[in-house]
Jmol script that loads the backbone (N, CA, C; Angstrom):
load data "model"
ATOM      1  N   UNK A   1      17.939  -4.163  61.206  1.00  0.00           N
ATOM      2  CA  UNK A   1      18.050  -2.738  61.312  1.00  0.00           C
ATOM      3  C   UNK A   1      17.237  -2.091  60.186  1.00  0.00           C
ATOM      4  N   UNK A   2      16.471  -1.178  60.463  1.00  0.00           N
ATOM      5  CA  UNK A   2      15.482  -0.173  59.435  1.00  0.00           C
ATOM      6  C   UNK A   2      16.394   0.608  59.709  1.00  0.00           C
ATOM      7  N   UNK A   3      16.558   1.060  57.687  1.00  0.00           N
ATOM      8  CA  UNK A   3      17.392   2.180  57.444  1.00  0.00           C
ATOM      9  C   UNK A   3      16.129   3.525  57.182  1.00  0.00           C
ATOM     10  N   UNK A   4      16.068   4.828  57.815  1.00  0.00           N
ATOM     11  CA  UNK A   4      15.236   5.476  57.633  1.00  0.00           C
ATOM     12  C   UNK A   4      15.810   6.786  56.757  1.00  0.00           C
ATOM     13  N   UNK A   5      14.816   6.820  55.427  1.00  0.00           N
ATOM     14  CA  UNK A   5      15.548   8.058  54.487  1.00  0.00           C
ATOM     15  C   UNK A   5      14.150   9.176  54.287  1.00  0.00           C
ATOM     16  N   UNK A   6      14.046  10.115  53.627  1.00  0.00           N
ATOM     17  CA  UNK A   6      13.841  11.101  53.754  1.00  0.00           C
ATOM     18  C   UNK A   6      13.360  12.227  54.876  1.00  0.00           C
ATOM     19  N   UNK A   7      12.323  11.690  55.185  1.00  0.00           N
ATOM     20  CA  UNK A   7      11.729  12.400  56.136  1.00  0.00           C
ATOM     21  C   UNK A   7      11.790  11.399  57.655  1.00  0.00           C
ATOM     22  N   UNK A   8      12.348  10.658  57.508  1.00  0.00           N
ATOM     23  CA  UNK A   8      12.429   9.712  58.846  1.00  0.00           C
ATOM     24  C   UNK A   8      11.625   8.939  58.555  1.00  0.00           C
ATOM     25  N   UNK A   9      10.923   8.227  57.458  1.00  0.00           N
ATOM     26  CA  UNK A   9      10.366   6.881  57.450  1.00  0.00           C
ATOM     27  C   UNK A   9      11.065   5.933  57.120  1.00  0.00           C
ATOM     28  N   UNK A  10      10.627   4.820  57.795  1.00  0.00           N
ATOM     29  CA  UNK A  10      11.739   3.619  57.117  1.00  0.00           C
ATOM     30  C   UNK A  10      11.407   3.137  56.299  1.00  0.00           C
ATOM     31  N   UNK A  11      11.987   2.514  55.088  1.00  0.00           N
ATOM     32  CA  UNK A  11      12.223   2.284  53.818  1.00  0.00           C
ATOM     33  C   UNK A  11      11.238   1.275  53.617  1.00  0.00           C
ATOM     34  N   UNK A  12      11.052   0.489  54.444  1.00  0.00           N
ATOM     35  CA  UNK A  12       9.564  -0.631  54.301  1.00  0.00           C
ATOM     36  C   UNK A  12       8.891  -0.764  54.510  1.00  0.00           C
ATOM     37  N   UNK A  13       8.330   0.524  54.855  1.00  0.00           N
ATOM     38  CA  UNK A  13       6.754   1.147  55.526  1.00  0.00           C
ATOM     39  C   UNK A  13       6.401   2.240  54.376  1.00  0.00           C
ATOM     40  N   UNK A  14       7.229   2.244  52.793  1.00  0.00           N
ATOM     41  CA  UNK A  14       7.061   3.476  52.082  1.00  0.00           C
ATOM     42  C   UNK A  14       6.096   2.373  51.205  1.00  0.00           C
ATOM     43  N   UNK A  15       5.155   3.313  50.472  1.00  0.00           N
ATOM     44  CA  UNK A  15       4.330   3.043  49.686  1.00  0.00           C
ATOM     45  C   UNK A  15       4.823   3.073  48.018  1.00  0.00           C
ATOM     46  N   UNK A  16       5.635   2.525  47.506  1.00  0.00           N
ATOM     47  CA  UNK A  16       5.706   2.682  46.201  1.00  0.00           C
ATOM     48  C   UNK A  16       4.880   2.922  44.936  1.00  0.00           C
ATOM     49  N   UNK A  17       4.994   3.635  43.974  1.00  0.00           N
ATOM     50  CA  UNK A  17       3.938   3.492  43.049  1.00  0.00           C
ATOM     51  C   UNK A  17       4.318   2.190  42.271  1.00  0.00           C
ATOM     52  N   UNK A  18       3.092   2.206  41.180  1.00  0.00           N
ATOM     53  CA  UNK A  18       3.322   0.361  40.399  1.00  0.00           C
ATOM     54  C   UNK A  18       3.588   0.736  39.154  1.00  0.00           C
ATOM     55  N   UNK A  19       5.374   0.412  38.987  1.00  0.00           N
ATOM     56  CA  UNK A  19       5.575   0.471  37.523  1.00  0.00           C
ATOM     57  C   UNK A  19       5.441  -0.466  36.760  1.00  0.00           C
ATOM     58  N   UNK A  20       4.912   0.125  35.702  1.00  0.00           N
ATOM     59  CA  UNK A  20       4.667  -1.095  34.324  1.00  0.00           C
ATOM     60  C   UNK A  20       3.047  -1.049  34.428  1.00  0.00           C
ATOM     61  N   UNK A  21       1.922  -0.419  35.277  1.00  0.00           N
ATOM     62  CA  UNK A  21       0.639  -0.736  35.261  1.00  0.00           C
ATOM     63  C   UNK A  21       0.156  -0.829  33.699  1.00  0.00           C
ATOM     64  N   UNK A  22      -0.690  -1.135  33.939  1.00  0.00           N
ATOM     65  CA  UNK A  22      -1.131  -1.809  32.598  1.00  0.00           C
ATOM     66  C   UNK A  22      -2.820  -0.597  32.550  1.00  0.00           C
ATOM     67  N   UNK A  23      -3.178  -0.587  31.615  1.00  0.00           N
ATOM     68  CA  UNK A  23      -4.726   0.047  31.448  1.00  0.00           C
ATOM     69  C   UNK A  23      -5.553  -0.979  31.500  1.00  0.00           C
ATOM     70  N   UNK A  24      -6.634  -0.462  31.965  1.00  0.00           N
ATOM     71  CA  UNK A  24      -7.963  -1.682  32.001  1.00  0.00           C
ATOM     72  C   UNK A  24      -8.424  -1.548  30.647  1.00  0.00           C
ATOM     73  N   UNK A  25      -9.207  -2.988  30.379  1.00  0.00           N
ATOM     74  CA  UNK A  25      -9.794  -2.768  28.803  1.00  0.00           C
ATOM     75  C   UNK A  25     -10.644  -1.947  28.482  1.00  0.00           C
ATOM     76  N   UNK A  26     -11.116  -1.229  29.403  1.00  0.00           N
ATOM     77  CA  UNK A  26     -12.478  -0.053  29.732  1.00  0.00           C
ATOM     78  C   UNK A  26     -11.784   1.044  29.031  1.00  0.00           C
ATOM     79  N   UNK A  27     -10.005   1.279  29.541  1.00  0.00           N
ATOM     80  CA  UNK A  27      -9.104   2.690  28.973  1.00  0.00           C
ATOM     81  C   UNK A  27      -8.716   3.057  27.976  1.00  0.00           C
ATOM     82  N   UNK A  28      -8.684   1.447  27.065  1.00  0.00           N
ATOM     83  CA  UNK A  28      -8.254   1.352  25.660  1.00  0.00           C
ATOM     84  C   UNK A  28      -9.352   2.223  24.732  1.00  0.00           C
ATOM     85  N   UNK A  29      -8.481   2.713  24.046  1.00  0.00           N
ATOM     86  CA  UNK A  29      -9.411   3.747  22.913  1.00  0.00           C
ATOM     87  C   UNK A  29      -9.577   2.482  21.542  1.00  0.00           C
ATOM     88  N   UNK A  30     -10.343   2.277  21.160  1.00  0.00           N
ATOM     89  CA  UNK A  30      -9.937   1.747  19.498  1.00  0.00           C
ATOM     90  C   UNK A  30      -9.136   2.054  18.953  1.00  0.00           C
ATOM     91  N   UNK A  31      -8.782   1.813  17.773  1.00  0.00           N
ATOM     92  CA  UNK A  31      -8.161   1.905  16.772  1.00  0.00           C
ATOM     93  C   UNK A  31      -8.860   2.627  15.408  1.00  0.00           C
ATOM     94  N   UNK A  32      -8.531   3.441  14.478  1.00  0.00           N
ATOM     95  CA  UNK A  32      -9.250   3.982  14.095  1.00  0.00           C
ATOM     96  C   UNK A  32      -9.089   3.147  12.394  1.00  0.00           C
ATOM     97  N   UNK A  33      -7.809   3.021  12.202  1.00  0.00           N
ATOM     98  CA  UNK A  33      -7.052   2.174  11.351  1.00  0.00           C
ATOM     99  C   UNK A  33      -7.084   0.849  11.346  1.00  0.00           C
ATOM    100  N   UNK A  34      -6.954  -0.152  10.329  1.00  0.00           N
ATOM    101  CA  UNK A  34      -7.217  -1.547  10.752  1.00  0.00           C
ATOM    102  C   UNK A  34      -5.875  -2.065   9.875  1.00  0.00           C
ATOM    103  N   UNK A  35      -5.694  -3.356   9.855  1.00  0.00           N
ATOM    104  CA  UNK A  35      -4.595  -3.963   9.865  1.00  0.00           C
ATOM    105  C   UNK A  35      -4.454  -4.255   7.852  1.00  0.00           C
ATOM    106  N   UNK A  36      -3.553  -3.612   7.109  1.00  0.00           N
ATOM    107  CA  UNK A  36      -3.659  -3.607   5.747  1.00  0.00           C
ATOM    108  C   UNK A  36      -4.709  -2.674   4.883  1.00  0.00           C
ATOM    109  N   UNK A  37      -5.325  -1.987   5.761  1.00  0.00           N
ATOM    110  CA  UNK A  37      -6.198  -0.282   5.558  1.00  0.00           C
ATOM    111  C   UNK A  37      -4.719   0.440   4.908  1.00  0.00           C
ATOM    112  N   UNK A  38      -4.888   1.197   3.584  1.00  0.00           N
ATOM    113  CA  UNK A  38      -4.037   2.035   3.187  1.00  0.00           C
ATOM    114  C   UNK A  38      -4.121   3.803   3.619  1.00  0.00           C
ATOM    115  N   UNK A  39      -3.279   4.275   4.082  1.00  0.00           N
ATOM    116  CA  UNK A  39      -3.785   5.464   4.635  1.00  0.00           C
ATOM    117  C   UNK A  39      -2.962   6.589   4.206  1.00  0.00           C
ATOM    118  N   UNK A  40      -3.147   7.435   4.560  1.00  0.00           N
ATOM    119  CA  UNK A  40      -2.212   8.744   3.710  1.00  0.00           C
ATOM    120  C   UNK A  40      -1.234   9.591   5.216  1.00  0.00           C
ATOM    121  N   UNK A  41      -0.240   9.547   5.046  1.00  0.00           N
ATOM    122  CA  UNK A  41       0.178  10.638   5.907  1.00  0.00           C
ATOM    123  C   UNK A  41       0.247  11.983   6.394  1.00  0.00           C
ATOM    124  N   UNK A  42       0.435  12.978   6.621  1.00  0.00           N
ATOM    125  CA  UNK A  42       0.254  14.140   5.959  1.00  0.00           C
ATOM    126  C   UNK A  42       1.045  14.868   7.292  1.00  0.00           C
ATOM    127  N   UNK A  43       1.782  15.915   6.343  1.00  0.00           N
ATOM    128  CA  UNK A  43       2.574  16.514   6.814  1.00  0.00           C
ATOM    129  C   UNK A  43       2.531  17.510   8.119  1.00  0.00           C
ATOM    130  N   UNK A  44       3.727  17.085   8.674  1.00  0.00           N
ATOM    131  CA  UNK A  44       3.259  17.698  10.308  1.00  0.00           C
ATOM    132  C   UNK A  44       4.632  18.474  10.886  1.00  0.00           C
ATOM    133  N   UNK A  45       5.046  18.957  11.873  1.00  0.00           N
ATOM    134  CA  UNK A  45       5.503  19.677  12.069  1.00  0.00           C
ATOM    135  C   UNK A  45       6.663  18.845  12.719  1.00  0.00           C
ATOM    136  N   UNK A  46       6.162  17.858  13.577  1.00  0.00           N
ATOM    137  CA  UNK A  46       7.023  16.731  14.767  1.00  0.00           C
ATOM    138  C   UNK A  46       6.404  15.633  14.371  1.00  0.00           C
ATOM    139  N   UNK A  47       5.968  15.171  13.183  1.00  0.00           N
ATOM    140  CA  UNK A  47       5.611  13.526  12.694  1.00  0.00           C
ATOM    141  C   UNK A  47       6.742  12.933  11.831  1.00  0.00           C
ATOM    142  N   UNK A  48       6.892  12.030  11.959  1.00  0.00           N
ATOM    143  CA  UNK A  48       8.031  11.468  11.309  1.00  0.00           C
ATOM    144  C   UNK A  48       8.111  11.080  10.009  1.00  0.00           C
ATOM    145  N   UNK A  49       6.782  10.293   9.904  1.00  0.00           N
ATOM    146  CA  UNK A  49       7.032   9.774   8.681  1.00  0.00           C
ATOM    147  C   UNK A  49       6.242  11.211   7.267  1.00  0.00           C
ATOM    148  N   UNK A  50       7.548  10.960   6.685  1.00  0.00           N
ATOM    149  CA  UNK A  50       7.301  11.734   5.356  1.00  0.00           C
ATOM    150  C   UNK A  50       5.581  12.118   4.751  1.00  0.00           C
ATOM    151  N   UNK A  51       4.954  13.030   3.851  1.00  0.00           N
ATOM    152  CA  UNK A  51       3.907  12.422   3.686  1.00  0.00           C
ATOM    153  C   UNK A  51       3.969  11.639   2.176  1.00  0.00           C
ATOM    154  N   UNK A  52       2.363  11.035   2.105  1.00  0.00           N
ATOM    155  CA  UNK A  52       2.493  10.037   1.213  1.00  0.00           C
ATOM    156  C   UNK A  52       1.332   8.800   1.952  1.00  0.00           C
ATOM    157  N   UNK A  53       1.478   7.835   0.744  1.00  0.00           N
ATOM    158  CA  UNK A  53       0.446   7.040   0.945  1.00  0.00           C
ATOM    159  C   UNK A  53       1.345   5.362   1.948  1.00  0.00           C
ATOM    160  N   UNK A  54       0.771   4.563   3.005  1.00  0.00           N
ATOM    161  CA  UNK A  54       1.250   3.847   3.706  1.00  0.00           C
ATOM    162  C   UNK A  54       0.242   2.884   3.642  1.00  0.00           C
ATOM    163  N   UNK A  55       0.929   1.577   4.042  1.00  0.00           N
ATOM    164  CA  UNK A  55      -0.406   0.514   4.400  1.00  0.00           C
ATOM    165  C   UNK A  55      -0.100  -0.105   5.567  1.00  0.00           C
ATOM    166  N   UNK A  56      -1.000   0.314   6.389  1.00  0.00           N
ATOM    167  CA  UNK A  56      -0.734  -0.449   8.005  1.00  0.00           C
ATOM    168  C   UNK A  56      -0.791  -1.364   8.039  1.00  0.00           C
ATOM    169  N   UNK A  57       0.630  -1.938   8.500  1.00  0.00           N
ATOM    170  CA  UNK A  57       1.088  -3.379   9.028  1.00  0.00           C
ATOM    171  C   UNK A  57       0.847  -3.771  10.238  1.00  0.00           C
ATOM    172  N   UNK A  58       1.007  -2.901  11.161  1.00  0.00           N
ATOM    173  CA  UNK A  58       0.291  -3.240  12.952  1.00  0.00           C
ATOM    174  C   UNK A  58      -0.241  -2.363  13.640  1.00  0.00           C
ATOM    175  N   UNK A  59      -1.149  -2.817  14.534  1.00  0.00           N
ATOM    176  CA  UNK A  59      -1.350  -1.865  15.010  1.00  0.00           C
ATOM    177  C   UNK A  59      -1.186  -1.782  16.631  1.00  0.00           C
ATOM    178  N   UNK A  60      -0.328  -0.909  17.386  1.00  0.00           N
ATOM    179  CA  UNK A  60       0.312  -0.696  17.976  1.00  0.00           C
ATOM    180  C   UNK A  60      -0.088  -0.260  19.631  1.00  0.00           C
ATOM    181  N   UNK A  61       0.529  -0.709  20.903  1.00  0.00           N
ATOM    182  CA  UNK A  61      -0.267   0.166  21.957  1.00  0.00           C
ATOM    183  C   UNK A  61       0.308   1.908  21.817  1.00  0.00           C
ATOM    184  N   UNK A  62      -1.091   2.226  22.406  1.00  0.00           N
ATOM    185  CA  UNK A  62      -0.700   4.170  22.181  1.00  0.00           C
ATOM    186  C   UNK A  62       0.446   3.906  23.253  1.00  0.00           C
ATOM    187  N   UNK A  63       0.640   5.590  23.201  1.00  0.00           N
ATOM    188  CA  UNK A  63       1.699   5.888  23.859  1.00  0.00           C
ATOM    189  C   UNK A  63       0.886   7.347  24.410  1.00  0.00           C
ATOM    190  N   UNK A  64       0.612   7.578  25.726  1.00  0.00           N
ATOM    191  CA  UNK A  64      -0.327   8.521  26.385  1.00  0.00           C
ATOM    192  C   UNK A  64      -1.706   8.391  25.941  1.00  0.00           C
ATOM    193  N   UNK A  65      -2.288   8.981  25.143  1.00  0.00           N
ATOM    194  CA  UNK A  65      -3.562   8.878  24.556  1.00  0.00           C
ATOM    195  C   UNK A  65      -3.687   8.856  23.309  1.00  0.00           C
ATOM    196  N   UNK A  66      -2.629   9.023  22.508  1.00  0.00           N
ATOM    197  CA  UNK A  66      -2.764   8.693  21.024  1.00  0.00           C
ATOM    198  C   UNK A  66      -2.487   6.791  20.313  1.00  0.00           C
ATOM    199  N   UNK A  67      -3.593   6.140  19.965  1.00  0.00           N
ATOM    200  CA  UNK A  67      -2.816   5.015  18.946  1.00  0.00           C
ATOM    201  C   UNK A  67      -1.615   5.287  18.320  1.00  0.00           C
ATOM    202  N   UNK A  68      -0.925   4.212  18.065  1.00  0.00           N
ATOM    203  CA  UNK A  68       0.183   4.374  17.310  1.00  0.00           C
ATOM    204  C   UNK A  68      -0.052   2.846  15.934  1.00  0.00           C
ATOM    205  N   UNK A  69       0.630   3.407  14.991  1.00  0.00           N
ATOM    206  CA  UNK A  69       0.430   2.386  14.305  1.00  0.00           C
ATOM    207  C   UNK A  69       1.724   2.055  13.289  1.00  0.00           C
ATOM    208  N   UNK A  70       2.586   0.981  12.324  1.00  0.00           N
ATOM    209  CA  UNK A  70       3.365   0.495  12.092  1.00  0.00           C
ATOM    210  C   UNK A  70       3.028   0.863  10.759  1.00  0.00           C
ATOM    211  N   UNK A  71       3.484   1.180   9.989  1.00  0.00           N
ATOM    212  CA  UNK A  71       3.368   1.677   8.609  1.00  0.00           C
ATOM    213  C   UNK A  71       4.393   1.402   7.674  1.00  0.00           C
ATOM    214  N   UNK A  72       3.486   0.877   6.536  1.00  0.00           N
ATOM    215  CA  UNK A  72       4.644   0.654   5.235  1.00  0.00           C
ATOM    216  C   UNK A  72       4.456   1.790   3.767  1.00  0.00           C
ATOM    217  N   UNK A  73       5.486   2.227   3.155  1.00  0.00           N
ATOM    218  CA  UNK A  73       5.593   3.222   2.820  1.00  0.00           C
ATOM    219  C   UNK A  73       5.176   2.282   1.071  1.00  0.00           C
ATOM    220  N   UNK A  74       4.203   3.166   0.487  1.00  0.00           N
ATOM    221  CA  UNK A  74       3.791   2.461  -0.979  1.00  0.00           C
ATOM    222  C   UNK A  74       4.784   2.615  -2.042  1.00  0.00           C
ATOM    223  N   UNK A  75       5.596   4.039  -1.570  1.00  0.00           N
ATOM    224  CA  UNK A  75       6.464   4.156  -2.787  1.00  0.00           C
ATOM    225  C   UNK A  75       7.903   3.804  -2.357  1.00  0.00           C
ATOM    226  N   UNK A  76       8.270   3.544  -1.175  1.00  0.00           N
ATOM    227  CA  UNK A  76       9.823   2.768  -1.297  1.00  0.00           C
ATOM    228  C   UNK A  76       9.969   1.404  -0.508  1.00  0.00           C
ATOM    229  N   UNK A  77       9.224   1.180   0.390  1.00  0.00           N
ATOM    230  CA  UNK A  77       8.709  -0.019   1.303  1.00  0.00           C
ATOM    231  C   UNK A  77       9.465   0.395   2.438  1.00  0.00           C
ATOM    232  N   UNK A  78       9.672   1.431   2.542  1.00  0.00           N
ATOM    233  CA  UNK A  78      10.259   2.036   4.241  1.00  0.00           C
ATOM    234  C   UNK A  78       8.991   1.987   5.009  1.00  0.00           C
ATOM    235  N   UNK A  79       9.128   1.581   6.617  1.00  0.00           N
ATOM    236  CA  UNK A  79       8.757   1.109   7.619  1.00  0.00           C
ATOM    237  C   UNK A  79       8.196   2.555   8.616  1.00  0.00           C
ATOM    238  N   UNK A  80       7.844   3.144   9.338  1.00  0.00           N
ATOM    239  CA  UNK A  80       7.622   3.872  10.048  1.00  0.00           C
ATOM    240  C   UNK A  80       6.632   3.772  11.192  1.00  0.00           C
ATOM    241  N   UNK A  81       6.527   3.996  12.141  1.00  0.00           N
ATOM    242  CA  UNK A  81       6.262   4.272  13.172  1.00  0.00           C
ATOM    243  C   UNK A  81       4.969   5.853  13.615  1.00  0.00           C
ATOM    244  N   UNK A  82       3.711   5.728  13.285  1.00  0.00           N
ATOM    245  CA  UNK A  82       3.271   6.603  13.547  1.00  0.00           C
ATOM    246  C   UNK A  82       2.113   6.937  14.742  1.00  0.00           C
ATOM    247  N   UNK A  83       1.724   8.032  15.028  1.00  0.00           N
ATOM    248  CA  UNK A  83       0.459   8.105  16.062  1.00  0.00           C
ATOM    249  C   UNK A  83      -0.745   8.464  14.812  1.00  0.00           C
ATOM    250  N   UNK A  84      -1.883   7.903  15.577  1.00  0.00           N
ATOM    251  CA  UNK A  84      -2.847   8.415  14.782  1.00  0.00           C
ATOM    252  C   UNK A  84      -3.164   9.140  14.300  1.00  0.00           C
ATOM    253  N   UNK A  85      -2.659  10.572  15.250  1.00  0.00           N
ATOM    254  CA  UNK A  85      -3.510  11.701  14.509  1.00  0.00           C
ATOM    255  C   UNK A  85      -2.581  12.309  13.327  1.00  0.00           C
ATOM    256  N   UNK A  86      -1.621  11.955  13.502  1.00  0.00           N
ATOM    257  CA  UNK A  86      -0.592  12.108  11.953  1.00  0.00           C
ATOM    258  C   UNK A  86      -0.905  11.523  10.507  1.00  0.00           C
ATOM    259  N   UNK A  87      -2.133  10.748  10.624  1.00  0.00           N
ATOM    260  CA  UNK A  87      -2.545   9.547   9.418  1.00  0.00           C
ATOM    261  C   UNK A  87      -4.122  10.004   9.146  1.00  0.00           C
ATOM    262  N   UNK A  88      -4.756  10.306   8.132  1.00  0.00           N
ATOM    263  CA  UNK A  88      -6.238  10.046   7.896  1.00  0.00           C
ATOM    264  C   UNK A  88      -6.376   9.095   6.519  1.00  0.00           C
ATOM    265  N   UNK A  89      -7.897   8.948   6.301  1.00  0.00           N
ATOM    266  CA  UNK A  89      -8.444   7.824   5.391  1.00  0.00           C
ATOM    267  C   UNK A  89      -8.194   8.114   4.255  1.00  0.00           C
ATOM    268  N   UNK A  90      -7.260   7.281   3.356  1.00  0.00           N
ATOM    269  CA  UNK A  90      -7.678   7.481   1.685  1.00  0.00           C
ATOM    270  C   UNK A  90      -8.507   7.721   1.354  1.00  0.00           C
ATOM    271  N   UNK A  91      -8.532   8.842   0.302  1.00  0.00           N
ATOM    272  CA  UNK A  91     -10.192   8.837  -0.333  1.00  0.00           C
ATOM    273  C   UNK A  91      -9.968   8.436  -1.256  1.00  0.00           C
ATOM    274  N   UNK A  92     -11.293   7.514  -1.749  1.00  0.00           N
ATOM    275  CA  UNK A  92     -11.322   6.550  -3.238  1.00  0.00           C
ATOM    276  C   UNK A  92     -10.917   7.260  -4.430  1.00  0.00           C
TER     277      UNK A  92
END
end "model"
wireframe off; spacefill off
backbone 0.3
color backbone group
């Protein structure tokens, strides 16, 4: 028996979308940050981590179109979680 729901199609003739797709390697943006690069935070409105100076521990898949990256904090060794555009380059 076909059970038929919304509009009168039956349930195994529906086209599902594909969760979990993955991006092609073509979609991936770089990374702008590299792995033990020290970087500065800087204060934002909806960024999490405090500002201050960090040294990236991983680096992370984005989340929509921003990188994300794993951050260690220089002055207490707290951990954080950031997107790229919340982070730019130490200057010497």
């Amino acid at each position: 028996m076909t059970v038929a729901i919304g509009d009168g199609v039956p349930y195994a003739s529906m086209s599902l979308p594909c969760v979990g797709a993955r991006r092609s390697a073509s979609s991936v943006i770089a990374h702008k940050f590299s792995i033990g690069q020290v970087v500065e935070a800087k204060a934002s409105q909806f960024g999490l981590a405090p500002p201050g100076r960090y040294k990236v521990l991983r680096q992370l898949p984005p989340t929509g179109v921003s990188n994300q990256y794993r951050l260690q904090s220089l002055k207490n060794g707290n951990e954080w979680v950031v997107r790229e555009e919340d982070i730019f380059e130490e200057c010497p």
